[in-house]
N, C-alpha and C positions, 0 to 999 in steps of 0.2 A: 574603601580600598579596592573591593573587586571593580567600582564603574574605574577608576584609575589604570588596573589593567587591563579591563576590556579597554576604553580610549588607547592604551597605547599599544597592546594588539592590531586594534584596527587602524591606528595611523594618526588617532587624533592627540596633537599635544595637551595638556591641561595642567591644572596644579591644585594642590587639595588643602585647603585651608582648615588647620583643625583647629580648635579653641581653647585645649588641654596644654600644657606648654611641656607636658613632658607624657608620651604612652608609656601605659603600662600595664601587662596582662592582669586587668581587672574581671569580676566577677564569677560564674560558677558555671554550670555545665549548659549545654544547650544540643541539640540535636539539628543535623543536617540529613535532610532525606533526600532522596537519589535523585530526584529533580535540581537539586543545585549541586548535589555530589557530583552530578553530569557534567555542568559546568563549570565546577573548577575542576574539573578532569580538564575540558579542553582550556582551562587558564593553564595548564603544565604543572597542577599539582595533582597525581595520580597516590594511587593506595599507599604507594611504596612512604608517600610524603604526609598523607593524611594519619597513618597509623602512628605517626610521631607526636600526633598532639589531641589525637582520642581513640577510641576503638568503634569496630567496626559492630552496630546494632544486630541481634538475630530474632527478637520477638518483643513484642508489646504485648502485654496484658494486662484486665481489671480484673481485680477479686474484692469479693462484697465483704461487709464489717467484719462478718462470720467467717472468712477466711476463706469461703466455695469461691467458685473459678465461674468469672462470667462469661469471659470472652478472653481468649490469647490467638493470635496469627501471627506468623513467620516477617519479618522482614528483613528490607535489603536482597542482598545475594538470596539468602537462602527462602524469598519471597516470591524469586523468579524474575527480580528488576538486575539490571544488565549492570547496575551501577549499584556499591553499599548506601548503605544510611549510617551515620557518624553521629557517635553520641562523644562531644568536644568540651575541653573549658574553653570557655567563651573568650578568654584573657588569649590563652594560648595562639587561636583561632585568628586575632586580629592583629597576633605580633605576627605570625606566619604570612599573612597578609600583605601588612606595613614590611618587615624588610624588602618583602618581592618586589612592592612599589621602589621604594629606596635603590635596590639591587636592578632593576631595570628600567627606569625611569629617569634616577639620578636622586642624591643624597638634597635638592633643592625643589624636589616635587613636592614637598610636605613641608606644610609651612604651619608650624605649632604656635599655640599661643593667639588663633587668628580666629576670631568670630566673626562668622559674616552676619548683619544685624536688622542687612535691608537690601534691594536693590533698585535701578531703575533701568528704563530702556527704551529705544527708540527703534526706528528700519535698518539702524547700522547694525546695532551692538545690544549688549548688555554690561549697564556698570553695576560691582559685587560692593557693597558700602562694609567696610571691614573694622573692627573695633579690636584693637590690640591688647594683652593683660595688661598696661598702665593707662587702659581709658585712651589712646590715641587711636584718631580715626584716621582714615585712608580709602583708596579707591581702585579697584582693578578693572580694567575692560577685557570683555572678553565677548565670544560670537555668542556662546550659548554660558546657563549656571545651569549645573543641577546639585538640590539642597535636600541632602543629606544628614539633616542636622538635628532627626528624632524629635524626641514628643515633645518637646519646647522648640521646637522648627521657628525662629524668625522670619524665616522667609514664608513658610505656611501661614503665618497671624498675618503677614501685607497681604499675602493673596487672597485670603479669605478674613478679614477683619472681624465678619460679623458669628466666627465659628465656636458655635457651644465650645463652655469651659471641658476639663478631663473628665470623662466618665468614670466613675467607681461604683460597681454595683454591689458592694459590700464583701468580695472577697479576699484575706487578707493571707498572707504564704509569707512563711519563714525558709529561708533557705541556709544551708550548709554543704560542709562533702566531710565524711568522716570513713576512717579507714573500714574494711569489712570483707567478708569473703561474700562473692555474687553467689545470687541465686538463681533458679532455672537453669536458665542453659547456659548460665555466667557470661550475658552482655543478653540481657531482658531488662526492657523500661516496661516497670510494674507501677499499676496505680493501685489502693488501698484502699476501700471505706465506700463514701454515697458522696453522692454530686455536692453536697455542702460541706464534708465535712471528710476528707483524705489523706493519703501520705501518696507520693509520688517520689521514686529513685531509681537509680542506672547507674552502673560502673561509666566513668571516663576516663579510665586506665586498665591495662591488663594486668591478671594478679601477680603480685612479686614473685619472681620464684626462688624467693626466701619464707615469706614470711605468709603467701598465700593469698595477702589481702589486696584490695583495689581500692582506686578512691572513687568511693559510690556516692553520687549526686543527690539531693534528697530535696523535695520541697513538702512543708505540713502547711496545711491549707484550713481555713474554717470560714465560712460564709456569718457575717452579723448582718442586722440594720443598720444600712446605708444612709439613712432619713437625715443625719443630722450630717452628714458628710467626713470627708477625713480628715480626724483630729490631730493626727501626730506629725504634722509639720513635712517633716524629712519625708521624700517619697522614698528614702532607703534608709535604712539606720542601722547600726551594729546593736545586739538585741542579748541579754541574759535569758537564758534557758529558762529560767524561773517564770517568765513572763508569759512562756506557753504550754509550755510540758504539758502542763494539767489536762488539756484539751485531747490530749491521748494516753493516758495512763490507763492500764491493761490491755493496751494493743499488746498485746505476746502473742504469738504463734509458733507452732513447732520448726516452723522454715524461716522467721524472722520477730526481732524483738525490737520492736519501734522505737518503744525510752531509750533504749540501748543504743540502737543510731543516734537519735538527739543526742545524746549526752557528749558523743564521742567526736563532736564537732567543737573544732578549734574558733571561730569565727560563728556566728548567725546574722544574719541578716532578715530586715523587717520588709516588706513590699506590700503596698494594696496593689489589687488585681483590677489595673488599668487601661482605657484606649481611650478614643478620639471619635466620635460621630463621623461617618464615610461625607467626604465632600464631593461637590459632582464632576470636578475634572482638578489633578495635580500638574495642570499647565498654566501659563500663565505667557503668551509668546516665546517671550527664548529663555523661559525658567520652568524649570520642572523639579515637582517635589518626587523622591526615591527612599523607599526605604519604609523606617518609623517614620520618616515627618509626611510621608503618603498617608501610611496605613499603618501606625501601633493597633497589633495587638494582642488579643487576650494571649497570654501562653501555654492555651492547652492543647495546641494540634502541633506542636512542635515545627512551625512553619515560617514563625515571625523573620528570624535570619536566612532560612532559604527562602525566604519572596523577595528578601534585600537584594541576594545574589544575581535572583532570576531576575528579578526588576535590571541589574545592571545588564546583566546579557541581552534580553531584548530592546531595551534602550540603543546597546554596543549594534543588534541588526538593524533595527530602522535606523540610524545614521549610515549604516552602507548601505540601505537602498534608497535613503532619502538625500542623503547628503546633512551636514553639518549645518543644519537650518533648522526655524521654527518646525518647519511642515513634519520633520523627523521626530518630534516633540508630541504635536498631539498624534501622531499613527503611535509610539508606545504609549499614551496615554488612552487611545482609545483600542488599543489592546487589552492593557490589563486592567486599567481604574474601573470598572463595573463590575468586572467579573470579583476582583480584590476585595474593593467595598464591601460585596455583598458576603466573604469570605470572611471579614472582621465582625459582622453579625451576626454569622453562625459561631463563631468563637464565643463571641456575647454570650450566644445560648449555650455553650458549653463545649461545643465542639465535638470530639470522638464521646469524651465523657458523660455524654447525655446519651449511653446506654445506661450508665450509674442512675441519672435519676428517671428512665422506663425502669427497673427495678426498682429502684424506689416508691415511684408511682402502683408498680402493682403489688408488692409483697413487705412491703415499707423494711427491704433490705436487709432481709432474712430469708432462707431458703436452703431446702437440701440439694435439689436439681435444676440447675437455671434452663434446663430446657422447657418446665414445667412453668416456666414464670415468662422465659422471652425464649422463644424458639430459634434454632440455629439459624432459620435462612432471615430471617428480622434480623438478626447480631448483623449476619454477614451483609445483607441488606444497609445497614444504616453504615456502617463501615464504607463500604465501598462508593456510596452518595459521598461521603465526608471526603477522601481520597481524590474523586474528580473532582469537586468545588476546590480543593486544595491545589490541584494541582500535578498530583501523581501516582493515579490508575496507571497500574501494571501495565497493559497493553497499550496506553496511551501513551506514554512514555518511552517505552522501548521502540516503538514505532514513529519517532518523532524523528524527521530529522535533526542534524545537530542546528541548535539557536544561531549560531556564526558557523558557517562552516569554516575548515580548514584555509588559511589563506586570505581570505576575505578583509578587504581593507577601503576604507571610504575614497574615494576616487578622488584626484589632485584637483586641485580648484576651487 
């Protein structure tokens, strides 16, 4: 949905073929950090539109099993980045999206129900080989595709045929949102526990001002043996509490009761903690992979759906300075596919969360002083490495020009 209104920003027609025959604000919370909050600022959704469908982030933190405090720092506005960091449902996020498409595109730019399953191409064109939900195929041409189409990407398996199956390296997250009053500074993504074995949650709403509470985002997380692979079929499944509680029972703290979150989730959902081996380019002449079917992955740097975003903005500038051609294809691909890749790897390793397991490593995650264990300028240190690989150091950022500037439209011809 964002490459849709970047293309029609900048001038180019297109049409978006989805596979779902009907949208609908699925799934649970996800966070947008000011790098793609940038950019849907200039798509013309500013604060004023964002605040409708999550709230606006003010600090990250980890605290070890024992409840001490490893690492917290400000984000967003009150981080010094010119732009917030949005902690969203994810459902919300891509209906707000989809009607803007619809709403400035035209109710015929989204074509549901439409898998694209293949393609081919010559020096003229590109044909989209399309498989409809009664099994009918069909054909569309068009100058360029770009496939969008996540961690079962069709069009990623032609490109790369010979590409390792899904990675799971044995981490398994249950997710829910259950009502609650925030803590901290009431809009903190707080992570809990050791690098194998955590609770993670965030408000994605502001508290009632009835009843006090918000609905705080949660995922409980526990690492097994991956040896034998993933058994349970569904990469998602709706899940009874009973099936995991156990794995944290006497998490109590005097600022949060962990059972107490579980419990109070309507819904649970089951997920292993999955990506895809970095491939060495997401081009293929006039097709280009964006998104998940580039790059899933892990979701511990809260970045997966801000690279989607950003992936489309940069795409959206080399086609105004390349033009609507291959050539425009690989300059975004040889923008971000290396740098990206190599971003999905550090996620691998744990991403922000591998300060949890340096604590781990030296005090097996117990401690009265984490300065005594990992020192502030190492915290901040390893922090601030993860932020540029990601994509959004404070000064790099603020000092960026805009991705598209104002105005900016791919030239007639």
């Amino acid at each position: 949905m964002a490459t849709a209104l970047t293309l029609h920003q900048i001038g180019v027609p297109c049409i978006v073929f989805e596979s779902v025959p009907e949208l609908q604000p699925l799934g649970v919370g996800i966070n947008l950090q000011p790098n793609a909050v940038r950019e849907l600022h200039d798509l013309g959704f500013g604060n004023e539109v964002l605040d409708t469908i999550g709230l606006q982030a003010r600090e990250w933190a980890l605290v070890g099993r024992n409840g001490n405090e490893v690492y917290a720092e400000p984000r967003g506005l009150e981080a010094g980045y010119h732009w917030p960091q949005y902690s969203v449902h994810r459902g919300q996020l891509q209906m707000m999206l989809f009607n803007a498409v619809k709403e400035r595109l035209g109710d015929d730019a989204v074509q549901l129900g439409q898998r694209v399953v293949g393609y081919r191409q010559d020096a003229e064109g590109v044909t989209a080989i399309i498989e409809t939900r009664d099994g009918e195929r069909r054909e569309v041409a068009g100058s360029l595709l770009i496939a969008a189409d996540g961690l079962h990407s069709a069009v990623r398996a032609q490109m790369h045929p010979t590409q390792p199956p899904i990675q799971w390296g044995g981490a398994i997250m249950w997710r829910g949102t259950t009502p609650g009053v925030p803590v901290r500074t009431g809009a903190s993504f707080v992570g809990v526990g050791s690098l194998r074995h955590r609770v993670v949650f965030y408000p994605i709403t502001p508290p009632d001002p009835v009843t006090g509470l918000a609905t705080i985002n949660w995922i409980a997380e526990i690492t097994v043996d991956n040896q034998g692979g993933w058994q349970q079929g569904d990469w998602n499944r709706r899940v009874a509490l009973e099936e995991f509680a156990h794995h944290f029972e006497g998490w109590n703290y005097s600022w949060l009761d962990v059972p107490a979150m579980l419990r109070g989730a309507k819904d649970i959902f089951e997920y292993p903690m999955i990506d895809r081996d970095p491939v060495p380019t997401w081009v293929d002449g006039r097709v280009a992979l964006l998104g998940d079917a580039a790059h899933v992955m892990y979701p511990v740097g809260s970045n997966g759906a801000s690279q989607a975003i950003v992936d489309a903005r940069v795409l959206g500038a080399q086609l105004v300075a390349q033009g609507v051609a291959p050539q425009a294809l690989r300059a975004y691909d040889d923008q971000l596919c290396k740098d990206i890749s190599a971003l999905v790897l550090r996620n691998r390793g744990s991403g922000p969360f591998g300060l949890l397991g340096l604590v781990d490593e030296r005090c097996g995650g117990v401690f009265d002083h984490i300065d005594d264990v990992l020192p502030r300028e190492e915290r901040e240190g390893f922090m601030a490495r993860y932020k540029a690989a990601a994509g959004f150091a404070i000064e790099t950022l603020n000092a960026a020009p805009p991705t598209i500037a104002p105005g900016q439209r791919v030239a007639a011809g």
